[in-house]
BAFIPA-750775 format. One line per field, with one value per atom (N, C-alpha, C): x, y, z; residue in three letters; residue number from 0. Coordinates in steps of 0.05 Angstrom, whole numbers, plus 5000, padded with zeros to 4 digits. Atoms other than C-alpha are relative to their C-alpha. Example, Ala and Ser with C-alpha at 12.3 -4.5 7.8 and 13.67 -1.06 7.14 Angstrom:
// residues 2
px <- (5018 | 5246 | 5018 | 4984 | 5273 | 4985)
py <- (4976 | 4910 | 5024 | 4976 | 4979 | 5022)
pz <- (5000 | 5156 | 5000 | 4999 | 5143 | 5014)
keza <- (Ala | Ala | Ala | Ser | Ser | Ser)
marvex <- (0 | 0 | 0 | 1 | 1 | 1)
This chain:
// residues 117
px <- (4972 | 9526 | 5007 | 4991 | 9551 | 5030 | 4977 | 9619 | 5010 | 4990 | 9656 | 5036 | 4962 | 9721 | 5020 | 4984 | 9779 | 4992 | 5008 | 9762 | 4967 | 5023 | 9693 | 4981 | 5019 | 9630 | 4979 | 5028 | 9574 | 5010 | 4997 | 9562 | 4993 | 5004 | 9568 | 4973 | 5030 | 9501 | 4978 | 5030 | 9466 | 4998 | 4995 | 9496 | 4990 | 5020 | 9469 | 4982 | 5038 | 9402 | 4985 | 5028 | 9358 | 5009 | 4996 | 9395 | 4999 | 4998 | 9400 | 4970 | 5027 | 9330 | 4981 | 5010 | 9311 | 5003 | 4988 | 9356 | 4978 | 5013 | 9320 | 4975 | 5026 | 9254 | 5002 | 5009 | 9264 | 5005 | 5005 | 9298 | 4976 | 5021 | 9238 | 4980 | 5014 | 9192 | 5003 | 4998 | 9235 | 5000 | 5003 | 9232 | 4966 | 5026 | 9154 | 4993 | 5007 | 9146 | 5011 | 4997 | 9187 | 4982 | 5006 | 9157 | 4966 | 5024 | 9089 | 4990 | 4998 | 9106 | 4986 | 5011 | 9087 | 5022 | 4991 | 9108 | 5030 | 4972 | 9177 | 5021 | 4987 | 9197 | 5003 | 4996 | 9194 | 5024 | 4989 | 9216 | 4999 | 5006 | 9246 | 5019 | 4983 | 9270 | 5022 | 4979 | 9317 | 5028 | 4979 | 9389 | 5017 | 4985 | 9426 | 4982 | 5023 | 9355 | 4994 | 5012 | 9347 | 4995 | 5009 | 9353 | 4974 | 5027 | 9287 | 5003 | 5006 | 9274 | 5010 | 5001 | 9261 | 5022 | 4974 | 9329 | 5022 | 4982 | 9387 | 5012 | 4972 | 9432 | 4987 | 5012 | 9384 | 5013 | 5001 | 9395 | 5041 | 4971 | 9481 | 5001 | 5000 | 9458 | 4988 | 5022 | 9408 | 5026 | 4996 | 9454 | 5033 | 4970 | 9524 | 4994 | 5005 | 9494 | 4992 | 5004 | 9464 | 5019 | 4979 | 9526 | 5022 | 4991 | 9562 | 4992 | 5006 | 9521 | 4992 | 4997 | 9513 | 5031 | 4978 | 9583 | 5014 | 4998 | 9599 | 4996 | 5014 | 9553 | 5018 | 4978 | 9602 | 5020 | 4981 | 9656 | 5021 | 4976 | 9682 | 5004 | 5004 | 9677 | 5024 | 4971 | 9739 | 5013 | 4980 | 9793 | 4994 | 5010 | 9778 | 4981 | 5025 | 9710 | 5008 | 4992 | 9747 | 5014 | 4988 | 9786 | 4984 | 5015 | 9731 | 4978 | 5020 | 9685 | 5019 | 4987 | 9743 | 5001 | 5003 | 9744 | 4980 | 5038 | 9671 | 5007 | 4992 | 9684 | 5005 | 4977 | 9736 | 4991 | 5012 | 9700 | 4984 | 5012 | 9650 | 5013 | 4980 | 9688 | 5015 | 4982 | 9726 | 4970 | 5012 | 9660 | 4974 | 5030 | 9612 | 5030 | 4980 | 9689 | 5004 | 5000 | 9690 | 4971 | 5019 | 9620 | 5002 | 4991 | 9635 | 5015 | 4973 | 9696 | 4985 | 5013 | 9660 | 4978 | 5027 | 9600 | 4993 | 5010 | 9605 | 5010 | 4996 | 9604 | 5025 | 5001 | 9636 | 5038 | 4976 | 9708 | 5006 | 4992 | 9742 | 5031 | 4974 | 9807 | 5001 | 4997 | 9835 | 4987 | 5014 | 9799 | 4970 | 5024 | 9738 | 4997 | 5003 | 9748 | 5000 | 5000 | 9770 | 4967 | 5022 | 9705 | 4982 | 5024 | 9662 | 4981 | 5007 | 9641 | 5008)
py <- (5001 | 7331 | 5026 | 4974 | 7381 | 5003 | 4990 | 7409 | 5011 | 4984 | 7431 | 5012 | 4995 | 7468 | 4993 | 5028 | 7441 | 5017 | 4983 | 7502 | 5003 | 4993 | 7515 | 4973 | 5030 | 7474 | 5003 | 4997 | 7503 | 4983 | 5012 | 7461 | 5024 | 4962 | 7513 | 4999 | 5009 | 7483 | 5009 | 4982 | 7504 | 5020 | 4972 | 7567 | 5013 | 4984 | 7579 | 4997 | 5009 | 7552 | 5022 | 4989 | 7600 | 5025 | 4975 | 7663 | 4983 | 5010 | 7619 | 4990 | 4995 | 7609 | 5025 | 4976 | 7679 | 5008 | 4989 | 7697 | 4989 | 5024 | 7646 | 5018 | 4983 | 7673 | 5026 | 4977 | 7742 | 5009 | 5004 | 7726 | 4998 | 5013 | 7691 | 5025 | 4973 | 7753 | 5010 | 4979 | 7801 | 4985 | 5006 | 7754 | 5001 | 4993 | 7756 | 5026 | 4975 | 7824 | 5015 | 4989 | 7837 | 4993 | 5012 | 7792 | 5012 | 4986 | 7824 | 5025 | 4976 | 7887 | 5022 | 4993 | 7907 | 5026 | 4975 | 7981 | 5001 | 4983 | 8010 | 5002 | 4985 | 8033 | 4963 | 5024 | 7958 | 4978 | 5024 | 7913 | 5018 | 4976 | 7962 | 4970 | 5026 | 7915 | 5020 | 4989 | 7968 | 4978 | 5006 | 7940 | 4995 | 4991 | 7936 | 5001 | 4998 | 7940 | 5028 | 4974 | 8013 | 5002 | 4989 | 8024 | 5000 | 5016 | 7984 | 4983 | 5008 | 7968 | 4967 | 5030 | 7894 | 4980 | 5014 | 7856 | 4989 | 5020 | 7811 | 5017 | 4978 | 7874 | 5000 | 4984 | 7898 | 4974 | 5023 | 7822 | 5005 | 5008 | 7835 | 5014 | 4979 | 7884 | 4986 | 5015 | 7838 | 4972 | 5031 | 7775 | 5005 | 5002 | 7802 | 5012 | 5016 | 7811 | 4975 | 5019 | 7747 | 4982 | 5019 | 7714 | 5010 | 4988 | 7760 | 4982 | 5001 | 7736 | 4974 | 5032 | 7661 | 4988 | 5014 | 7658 | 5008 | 4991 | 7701 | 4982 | 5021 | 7652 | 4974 | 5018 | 7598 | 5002 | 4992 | 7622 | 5002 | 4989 | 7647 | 5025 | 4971 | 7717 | 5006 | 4980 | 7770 | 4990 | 4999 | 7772 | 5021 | 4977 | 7836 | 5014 | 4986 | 7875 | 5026 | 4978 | 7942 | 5001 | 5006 | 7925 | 4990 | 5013 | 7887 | 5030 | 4968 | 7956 | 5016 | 4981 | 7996 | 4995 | 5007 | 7952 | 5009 | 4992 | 7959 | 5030 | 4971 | 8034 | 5004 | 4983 | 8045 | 4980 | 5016 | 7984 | 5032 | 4974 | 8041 | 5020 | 4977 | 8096 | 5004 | 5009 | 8063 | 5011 | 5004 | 8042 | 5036 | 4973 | 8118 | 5015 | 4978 | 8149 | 4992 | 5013 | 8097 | 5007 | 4985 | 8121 | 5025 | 4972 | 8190 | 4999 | 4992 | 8189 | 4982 | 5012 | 8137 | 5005 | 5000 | 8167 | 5031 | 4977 | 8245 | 5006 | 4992 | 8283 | 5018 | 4985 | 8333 | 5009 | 5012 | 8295 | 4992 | 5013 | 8278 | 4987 | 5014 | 8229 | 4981 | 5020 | 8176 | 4977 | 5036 | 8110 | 5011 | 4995 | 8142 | 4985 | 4998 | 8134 | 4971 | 5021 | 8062 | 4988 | 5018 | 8047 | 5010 | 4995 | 8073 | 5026 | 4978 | 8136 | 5027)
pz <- (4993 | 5790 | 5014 | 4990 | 5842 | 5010 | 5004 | 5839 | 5031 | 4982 | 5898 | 4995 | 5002 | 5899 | 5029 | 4973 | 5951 | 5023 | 4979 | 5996 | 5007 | 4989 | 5993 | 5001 | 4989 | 6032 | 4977 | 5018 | 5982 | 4972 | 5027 | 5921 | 4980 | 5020 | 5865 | 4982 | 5019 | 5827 | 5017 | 4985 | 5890 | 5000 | 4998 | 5898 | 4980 | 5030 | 5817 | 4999 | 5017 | 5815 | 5006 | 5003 | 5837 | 4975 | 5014 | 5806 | 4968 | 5027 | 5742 | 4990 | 5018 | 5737 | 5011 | 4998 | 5756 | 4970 | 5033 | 5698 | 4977 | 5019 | 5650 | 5001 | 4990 | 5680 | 4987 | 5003 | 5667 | 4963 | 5032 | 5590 | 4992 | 5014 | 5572 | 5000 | 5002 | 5595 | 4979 | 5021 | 5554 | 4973 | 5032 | 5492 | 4993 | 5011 | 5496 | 5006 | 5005 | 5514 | 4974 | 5033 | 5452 | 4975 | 5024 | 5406 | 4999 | 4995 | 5435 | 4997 | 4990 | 5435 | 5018 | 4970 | 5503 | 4993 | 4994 | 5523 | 5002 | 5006 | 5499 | 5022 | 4980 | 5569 | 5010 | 4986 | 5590 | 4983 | 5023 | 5531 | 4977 | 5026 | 5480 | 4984 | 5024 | 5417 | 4987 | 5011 | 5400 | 5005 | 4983 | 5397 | 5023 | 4987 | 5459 | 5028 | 4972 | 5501 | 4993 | 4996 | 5487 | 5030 | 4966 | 5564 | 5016 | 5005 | 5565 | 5034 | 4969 | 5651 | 4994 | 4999 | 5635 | 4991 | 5014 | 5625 | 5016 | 4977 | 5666 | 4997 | 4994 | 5666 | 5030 | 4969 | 5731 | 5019 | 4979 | 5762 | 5005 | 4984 | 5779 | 5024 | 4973 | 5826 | 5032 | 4983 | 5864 | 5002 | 4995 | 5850 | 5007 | 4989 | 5870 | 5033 | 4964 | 5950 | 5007 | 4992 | 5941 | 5009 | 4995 | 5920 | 5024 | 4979 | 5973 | 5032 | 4971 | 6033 | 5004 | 5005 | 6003 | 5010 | 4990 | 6015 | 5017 | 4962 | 6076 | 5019 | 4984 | 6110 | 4998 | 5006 | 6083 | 4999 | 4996 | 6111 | 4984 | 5017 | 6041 | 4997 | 5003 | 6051 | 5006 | 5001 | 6044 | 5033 | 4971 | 6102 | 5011 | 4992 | 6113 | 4982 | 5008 | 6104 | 4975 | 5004 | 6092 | 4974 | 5023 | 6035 | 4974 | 5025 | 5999 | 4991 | 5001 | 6009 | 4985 | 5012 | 5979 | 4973 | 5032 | 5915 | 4988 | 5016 | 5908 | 4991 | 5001 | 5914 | 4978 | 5023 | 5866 | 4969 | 5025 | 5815 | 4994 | 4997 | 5818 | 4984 | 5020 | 5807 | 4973 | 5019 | 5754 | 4971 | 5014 | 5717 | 4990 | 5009 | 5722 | 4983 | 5020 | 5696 | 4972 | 5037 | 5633 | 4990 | 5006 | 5627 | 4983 | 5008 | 5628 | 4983 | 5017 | 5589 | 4965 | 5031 | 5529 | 4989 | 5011 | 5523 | 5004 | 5002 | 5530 | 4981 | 5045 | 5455 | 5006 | 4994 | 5485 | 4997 | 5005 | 5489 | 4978 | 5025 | 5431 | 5009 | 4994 | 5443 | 4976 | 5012 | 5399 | 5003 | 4995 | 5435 | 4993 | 5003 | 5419 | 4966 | 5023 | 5346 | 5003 | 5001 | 5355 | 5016 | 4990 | 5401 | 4975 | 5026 | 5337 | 5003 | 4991 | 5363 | 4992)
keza <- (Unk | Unk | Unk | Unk | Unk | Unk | Unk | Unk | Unk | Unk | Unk | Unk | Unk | Unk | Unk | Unk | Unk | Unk | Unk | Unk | Unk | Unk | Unk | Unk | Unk | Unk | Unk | Unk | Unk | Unk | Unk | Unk | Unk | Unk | Unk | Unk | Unk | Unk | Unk | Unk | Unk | Unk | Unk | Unk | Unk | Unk | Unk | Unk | Unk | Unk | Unk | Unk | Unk | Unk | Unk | Unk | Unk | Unk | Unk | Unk | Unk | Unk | Unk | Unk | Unk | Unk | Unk | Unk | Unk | Unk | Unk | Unk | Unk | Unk | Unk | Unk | Unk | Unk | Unk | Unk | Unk | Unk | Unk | Unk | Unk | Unk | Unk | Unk | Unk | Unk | Unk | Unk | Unk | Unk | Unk | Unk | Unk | Unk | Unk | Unk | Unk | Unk | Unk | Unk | Unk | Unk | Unk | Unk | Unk | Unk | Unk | Unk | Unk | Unk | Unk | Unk | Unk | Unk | Unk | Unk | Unk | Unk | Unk | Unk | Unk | Unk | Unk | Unk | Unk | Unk | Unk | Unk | Unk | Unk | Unk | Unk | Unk | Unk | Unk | Unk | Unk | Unk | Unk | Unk | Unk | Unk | Unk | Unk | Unk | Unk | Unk | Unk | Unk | Unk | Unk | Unk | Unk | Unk | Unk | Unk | Unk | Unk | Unk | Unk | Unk | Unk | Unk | Unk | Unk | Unk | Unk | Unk | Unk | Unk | Unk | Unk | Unk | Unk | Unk | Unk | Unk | Unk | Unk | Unk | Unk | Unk | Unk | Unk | Unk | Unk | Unk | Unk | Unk | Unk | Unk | Unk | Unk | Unk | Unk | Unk | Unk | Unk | Unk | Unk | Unk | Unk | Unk | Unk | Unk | Unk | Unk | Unk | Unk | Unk | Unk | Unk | Unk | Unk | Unk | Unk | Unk | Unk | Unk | Unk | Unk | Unk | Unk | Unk | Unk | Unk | Unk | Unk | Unk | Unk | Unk | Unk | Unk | Unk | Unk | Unk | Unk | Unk | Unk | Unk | Unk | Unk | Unk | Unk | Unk | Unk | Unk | Unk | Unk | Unk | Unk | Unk | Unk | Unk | Unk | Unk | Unk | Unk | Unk | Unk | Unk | Unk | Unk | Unk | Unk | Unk | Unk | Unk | Unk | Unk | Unk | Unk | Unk | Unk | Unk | Unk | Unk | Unk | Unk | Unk | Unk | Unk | Unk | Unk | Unk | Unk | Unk | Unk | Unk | Unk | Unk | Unk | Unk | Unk | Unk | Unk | Unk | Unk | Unk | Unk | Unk | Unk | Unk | Unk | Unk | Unk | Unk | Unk | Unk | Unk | Unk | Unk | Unk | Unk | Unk | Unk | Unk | Unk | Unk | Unk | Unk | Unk | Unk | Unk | Unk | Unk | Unk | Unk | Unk | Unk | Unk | Unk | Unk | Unk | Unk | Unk | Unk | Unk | Unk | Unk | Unk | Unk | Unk | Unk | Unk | Unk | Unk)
marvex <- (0 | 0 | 0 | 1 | 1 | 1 | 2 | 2 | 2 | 3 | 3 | 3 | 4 | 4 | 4 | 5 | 5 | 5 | 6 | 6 | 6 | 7 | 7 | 7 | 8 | 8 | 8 | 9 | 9 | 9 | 10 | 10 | 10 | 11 | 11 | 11 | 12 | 12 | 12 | 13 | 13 | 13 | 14 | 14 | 14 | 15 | 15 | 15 | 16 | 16 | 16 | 17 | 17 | 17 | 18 | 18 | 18 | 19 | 19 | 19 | 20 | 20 | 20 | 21 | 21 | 21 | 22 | 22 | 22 | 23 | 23 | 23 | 24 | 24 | 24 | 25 | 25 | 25 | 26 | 26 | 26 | 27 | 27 | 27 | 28 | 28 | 28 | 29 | 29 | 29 | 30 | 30 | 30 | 31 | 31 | 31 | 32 | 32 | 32 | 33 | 33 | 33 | 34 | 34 | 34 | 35 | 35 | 35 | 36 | 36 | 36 | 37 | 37 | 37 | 38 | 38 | 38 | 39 | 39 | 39 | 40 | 40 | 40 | 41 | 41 | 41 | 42 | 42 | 42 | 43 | 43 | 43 | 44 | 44 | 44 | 45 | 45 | 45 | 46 | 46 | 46 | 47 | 47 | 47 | 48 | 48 | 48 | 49 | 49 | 49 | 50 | 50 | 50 | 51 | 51 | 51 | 52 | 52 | 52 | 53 | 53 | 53 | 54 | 54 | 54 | 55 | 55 | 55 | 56 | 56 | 56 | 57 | 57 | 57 | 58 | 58 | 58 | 59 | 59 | 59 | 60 | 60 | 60 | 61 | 61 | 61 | 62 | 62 | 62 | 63 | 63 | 63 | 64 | 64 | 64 | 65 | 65 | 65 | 66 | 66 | 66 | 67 | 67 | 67 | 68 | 68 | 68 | 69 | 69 | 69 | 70 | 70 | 70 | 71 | 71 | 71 | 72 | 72 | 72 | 73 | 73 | 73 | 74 | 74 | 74 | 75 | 75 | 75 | 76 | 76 | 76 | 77 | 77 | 77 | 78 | 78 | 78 | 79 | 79 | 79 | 80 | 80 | 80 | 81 | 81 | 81 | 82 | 82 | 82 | 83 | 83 | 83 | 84 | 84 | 84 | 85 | 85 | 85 | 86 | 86 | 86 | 87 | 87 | 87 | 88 | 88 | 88 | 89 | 89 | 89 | 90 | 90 | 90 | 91 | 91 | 91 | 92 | 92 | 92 | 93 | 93 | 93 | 94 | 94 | 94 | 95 | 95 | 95 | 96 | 96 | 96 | 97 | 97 | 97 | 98 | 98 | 98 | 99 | 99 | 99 | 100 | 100 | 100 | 101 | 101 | 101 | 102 | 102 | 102 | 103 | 103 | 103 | 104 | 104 | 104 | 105 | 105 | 105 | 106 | 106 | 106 | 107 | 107 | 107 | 108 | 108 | 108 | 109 | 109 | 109 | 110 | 110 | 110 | 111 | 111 | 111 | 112 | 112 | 112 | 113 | 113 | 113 | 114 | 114 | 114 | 115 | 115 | 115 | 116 | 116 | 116)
């Protein structure tokens, strides 16, 4: 069954399949490199990934130009370029300063205490 919305030509089932079984694909890896325990730096079983290479965090980087230039080509892309580059930007910016600000010792504020820190 493929879905379309009233504006767009791409069926959205096509638009997911491959990244949805990349994803799938690359889960399945990291559940046997865990359960194997293959090298730390790849498939760490710590909580959270332990910042362990092998994991669908790396795939939004690869799959937000995909979906970018899947739908450019389908004439659903921004109105203007310039504006969509400034979001990116400032997403950015937003996300290395919530970084910084939730994860250096160094700070002490009230939302720290509430995130568990």
């Amino acid at each position: 069954m493929t879905e379309v919305t009233s504006r767009s030509r791409i069926p959205i089932t096509r638009l997911i399949l491959i990244p949805s079984v990349i994803t799938l694909a690359v889960t399945l890896l990291r559940v046997i490199g865990e359960l194997r325990h293959w090298s730390p730096t790849l498939f760490n079983s710590a909580p959270g990934g332990g910042g362990a290479i092998m994991g669908i965090t790396w795939l939004v980087l690869i799959f937000g130009v995909y979906f970018a230039l899947k739908l450019s080509v389908a004439g659903e892309g921004p109105a203007r370029i310039g504006k969509a580059a400034l979001f990116a930007v400032l997403g950015l910016v937003a996300m290395i300063t919530g970084a910084f600000v939730g994860f250096a010792h160094q700070i002490h504020f009230p939302g720290k205490v509430v995130r568990g820190s």
